[in-house]
N, C-alpha and C positions, 0 to 999 in steps of 0.2 A: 460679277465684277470682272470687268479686263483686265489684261495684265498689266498696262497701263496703270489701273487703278491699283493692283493687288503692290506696286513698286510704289505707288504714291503713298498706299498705307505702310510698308512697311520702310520708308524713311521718315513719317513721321511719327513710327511708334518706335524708333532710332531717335532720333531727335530727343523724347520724352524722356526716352530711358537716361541719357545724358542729363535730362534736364532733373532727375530721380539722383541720379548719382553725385550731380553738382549738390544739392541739397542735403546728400546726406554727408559728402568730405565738407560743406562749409558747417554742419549740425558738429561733427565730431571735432571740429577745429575749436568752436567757441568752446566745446564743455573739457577741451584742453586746455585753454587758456583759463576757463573759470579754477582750475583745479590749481593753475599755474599762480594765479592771482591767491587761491588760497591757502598755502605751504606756508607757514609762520616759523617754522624751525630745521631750515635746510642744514646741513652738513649733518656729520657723525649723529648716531642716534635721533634724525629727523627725518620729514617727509622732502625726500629731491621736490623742485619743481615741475608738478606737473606730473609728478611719477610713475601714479598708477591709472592716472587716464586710460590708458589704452586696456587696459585690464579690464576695466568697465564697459568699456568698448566694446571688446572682444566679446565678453559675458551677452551682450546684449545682443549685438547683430550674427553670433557663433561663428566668429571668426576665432583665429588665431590673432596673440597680440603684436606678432610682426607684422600680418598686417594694418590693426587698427594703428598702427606706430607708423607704417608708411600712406594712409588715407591721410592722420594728422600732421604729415612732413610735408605732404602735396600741397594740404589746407594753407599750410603757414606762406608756402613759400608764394602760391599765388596770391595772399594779400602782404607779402614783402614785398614781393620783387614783378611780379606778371602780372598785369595791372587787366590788359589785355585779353588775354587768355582767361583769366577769371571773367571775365564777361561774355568770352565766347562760349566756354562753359555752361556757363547759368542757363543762356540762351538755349543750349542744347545744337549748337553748332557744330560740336566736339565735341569726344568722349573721354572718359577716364584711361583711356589707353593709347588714348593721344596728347592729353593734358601730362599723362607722366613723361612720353617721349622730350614733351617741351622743358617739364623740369628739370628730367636730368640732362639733357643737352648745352641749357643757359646759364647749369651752374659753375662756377671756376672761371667765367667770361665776366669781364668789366661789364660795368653797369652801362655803358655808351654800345660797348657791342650785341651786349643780352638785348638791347632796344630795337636794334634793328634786325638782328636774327629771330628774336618775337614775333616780330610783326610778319615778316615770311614766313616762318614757320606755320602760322593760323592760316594763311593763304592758302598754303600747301597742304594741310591738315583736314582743308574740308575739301580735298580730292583727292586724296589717295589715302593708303594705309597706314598703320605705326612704321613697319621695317621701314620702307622706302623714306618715311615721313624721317627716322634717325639716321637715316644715312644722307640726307640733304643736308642734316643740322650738321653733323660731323666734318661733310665737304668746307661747309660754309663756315665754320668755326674753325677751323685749317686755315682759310686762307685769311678772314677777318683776324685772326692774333694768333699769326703763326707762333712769338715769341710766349704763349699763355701753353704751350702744347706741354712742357717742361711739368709749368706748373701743377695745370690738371692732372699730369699722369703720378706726379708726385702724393697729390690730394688723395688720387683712386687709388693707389697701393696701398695706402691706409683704409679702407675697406674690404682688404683681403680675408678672403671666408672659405669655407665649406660647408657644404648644406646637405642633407638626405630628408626626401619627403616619399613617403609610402604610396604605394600607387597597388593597385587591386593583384591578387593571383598571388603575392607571398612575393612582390617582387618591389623595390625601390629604385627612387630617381637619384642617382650621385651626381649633384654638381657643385662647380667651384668657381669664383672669383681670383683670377691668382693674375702675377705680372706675367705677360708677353712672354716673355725667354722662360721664363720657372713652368709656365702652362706645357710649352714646346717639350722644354724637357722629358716633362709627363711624360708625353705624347711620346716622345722618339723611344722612353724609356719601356712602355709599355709593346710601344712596335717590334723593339728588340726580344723583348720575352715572347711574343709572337711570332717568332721566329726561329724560337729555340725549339720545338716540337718538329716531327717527322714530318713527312708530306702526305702521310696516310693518316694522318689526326683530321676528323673529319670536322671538326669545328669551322665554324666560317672566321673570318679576319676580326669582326665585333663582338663574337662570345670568345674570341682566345683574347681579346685587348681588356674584355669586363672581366675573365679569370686570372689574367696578370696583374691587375689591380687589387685583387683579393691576395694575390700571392704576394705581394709585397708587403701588403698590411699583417700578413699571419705567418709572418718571419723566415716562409720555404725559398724564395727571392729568386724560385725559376718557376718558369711553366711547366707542370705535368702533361707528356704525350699520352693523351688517351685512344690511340693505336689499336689499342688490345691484344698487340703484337708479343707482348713480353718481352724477352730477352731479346726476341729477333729485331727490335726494335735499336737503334742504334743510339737512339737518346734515353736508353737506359741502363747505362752502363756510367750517366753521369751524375757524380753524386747530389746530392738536395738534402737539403737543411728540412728536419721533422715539423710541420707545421705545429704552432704554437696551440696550447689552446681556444678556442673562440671568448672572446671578449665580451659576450654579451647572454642576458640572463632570460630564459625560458620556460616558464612552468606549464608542465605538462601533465593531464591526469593519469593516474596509475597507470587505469584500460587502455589509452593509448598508447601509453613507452611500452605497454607490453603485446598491442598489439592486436587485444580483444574488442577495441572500440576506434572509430578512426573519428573521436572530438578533437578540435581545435585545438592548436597548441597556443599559446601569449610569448611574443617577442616584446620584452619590453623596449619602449622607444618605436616600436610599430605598429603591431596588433597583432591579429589571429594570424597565424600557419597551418598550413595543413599539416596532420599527424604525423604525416611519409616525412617529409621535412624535417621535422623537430626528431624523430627517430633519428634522423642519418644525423643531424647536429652533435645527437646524445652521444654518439658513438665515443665522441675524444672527450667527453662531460665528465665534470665534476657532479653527484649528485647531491641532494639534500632533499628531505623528506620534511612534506609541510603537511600538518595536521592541520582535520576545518577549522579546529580551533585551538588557541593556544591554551598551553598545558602550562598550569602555574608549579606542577611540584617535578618537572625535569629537570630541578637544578642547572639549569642551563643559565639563570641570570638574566640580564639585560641585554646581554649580547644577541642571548640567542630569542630575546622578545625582537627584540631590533630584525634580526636575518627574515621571522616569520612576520612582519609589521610588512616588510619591503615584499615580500612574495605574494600576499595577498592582494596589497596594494595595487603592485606591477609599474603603474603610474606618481606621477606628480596628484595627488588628487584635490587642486585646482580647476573649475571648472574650465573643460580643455584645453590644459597641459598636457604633453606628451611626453615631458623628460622622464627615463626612465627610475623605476624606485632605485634601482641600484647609485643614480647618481644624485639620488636623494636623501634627506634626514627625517629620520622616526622625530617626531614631535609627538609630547606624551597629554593625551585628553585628560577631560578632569578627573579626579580622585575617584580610584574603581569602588564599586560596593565592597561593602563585605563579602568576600569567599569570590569574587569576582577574576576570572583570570587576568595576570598583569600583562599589559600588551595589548587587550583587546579592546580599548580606548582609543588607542592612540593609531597614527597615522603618521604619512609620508609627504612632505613637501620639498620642491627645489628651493633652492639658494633664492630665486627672487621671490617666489610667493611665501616662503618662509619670512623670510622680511615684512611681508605685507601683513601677515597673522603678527607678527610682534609689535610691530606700527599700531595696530587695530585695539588689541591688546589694553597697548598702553593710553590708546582715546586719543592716538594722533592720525589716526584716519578713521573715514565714517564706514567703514567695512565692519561686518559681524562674523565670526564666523564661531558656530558650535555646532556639536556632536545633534544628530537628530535620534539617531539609536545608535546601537551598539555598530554599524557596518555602514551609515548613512551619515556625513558631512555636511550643515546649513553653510551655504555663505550669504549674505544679505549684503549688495553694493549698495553706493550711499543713496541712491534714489529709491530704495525697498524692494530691488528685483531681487526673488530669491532663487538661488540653484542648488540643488542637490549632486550631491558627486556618491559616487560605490566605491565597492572596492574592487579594480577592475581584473586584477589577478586572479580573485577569487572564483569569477566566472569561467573563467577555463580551468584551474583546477577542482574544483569541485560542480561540474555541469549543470548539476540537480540544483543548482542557487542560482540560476540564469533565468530566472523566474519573465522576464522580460519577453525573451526568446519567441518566437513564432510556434505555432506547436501545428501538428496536421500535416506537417510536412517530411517525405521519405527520406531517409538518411542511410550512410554507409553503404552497409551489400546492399544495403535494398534503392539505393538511386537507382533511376530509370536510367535511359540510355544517354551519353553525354549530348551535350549541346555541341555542334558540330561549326553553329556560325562563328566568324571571326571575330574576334577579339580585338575590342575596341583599341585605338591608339591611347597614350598614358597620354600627351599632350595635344591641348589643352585639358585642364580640369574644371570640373564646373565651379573651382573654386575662381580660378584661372577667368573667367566667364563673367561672373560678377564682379569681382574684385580682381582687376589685370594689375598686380602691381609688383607679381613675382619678380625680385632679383633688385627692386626700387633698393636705393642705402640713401638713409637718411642722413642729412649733415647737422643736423642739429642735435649738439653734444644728447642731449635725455634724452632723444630718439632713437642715438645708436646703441642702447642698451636696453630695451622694450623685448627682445625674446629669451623667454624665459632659460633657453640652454647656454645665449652668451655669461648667463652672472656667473660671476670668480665663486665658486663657494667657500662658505665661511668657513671654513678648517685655514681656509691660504690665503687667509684675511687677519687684521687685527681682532684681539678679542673685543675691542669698543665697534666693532662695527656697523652695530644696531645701536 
């Protein structure tokens, strides 16, 4: 084939994939709306409209439900408002990473202006990329209603967020949505602690801005020169506030806090750590010692079934949830055997899929969820697809129950010699790849509360709240 040909196939299997993608945001739009059509008892102690759609969603395609929550925000809004683009879509004209540019560009624009900026925007969409494709819309929405500029920034402040998604090597994505001046802020604020270090701190200008950011959050509120200078160092003679404890929960197996084993350590809220890492964490740590299994005659109560419930867990264990146990509630399985230890039933759920087990529950959604064994969670969405969840703490503290795991493979002293190639870039991700919708904010009120870490938890809610 020539290259002629090899560019002729690969815009039309461009084309298709669009025309894959149109199909499945209009598939998850209708079985939104069918769910939305069938909620009989909204408010307090009911099913929202539409609620747990995207749960289902998620479950089914292994996404996350923020984004099955922004494929069904795209869905809606091209058969509201983009009449257009819904058809260049289908066609496979446009992709999903264009189609989102156009949504969120037209939204907070009069219905007279969305019309005409539509129809340019598709123009321009099937020749060039998303960025240039948003910054046309931007231009052109400026000068079509200047007097809407107020408005829209006023709308978008009300989507003000902050995100962290996990990215490979023990390291995370920190980003945020924040207004204009308060970002700047950030920004100038972190500059300045970047500046507070010597001239011999050999950090470059982006790891001393990513360690100012940590210092702020862990109550020290200066930058440490790491000089190696000591005393001779002249920014050590100023004094600093003792960093705070670390805020976040870590199980780690014995052999490795001591050093004889270099297994994975579990952050919850991310995943596995290397050893070295969760070592240097342990250092300012609180410890607590978790047995494989729970002990019914420690006198410890319910509290301390609760503490070993979350440590095993690690997780939300929601088929892929990621809220951490610690920001979660022990929910107690059914009635133990006889001589059965208390606690080893039950499990950990967030604020929102807690909700959906009590809905379930009580026969007001078609969701199933029970105990498969003692360590193993069914859940059955309403179309009969079943998932199994673990307990995902468990596998890193006790290794020998990671039954899963790959085996034949060298570990520790005995790894070969390191991998020397470069280290792929964190963006894009192949989640990124399939489903382009990171950063999408949906406007449609049951949309903006689809990810499991925005729900208020029930402790700082009414007790009718189910």
């Amino acid at each position: 084939m020539s290259d002629e040909g090899l560019i002729d196939a690969l815009r039309a299997a461009h084309g298709a994939a669009a025309q894959a993608q149109a199909a499945e945001v209009f598939a998850v739009r209708e079985l939104y709306r069918r769910h939305r059509a069938e909620s009989v008892e909204p408010g307090p102690g009911g099913v929202r409209a539409g609620e747990f759609a995207a749960s289902e969603v998620a479950v089914a395609v292994h996404a996350d439900e923020a984004t099955a929550g922004a494929l069904i925000d795209i869905g809606l809004a091209l058969e509201e408002s983009l009449p257009r683009t819904r058809l260049a879509f289908e066609a496979g004209r446009i992709d999903l990473a264009k189609v989102r540019v156009i949504v969120d560009s037209t939204r907070g624009l009069s219905r007279e202006v969305a019309g005409v900026v539509e129809t340019r925007l598709i123009e321009v969409a099937e020749r060039t990329e998303p960025a240039r494709l948003r910054q046309a819309a931007r231009r052109w929405a400026a000068r079509l209603d200047p007097l809407g500029a107020q408005r829209r920034r006023e709308r978008r402040q009300d989507q003000r967020d902050v995100r962290i998604r996990a990215v490979q090597d023990s390291m995370a994505v920190f980003d945020g949505l924040l207004p204009a001046p308060g970002a700047q802020t950030v920004a100038m604020r972190l500059r300045e602690m970047s500046l507070q270090v010597c001239g011999q701190d050999p950090r470059t200008m982006p790891q001393r801005r990513a360690d100012a950011l940590v210092a702020l959050a862990d109550g020290s509120g200066r930058l440490r020169c790491t000089c190696g200078r000591g005393r001779r160092c002249a920014n050590s003679v100023v004094p600093q506030q003792t960093p705070r404890r670390p805020l976040v929960q870590i199980g780690i197996p014995a052999e490795s806090l001591l050093g004889t084993s270099e297994a994975p350590a579990f952050l919850a809220g991310y995943g596995p750590i290397d050893a070295a890492l969760a070592r240097t964490v342990a250092e300012h740590a609180r410890f607590e010692v978790i047995s494989e299994r729970e002990e019914s005659e420690d006198g410890g109560g319910r509290e301390t079934s609760a503490r070993w419930v979350r440590a095993v867990d690690g997780i939300c264990r929601f088929p892929g949830c990621v809220v951490p146990a610690a920001e979660s509630e022990p929910v107690d399985g059914p009635a133990e055997e006889a001589g059965r230890a208390a606690g080893a039933g039950s499990y950990v759920l967030c604020a929102r899929h807690h909700r959906l087990k009590v809905l379930a529950d009580k026969g007001k959604t078609r969701w199933c969820v029970a105990p498969a064994d003692h360590d193993r969670l069914r859940w059955t969405a309403p179309t009969g697809g079943v998932h199994i969840t673990v307990r995902e703490g468990a596998r890193y503290l006790f290794p020998h129950t990671d039954i899963d795991r790959p085996v034949g493979v060298r570990t520790g002293a005995e790894q070969s010699e390191p991998d020397s190639r470069p280290l792929p870039s964190d963006r894009p991700t192949a989640v990124d790849l399939v489903f382009p919708v990171a950063g999408h904010l949906p406007v449609h009120l049951q949309l903006t509360r689809i990810a499991p870490e925005d729900e208020i938890p029930v402790t700082e809610r009414s007790a009718d709240a189910y």
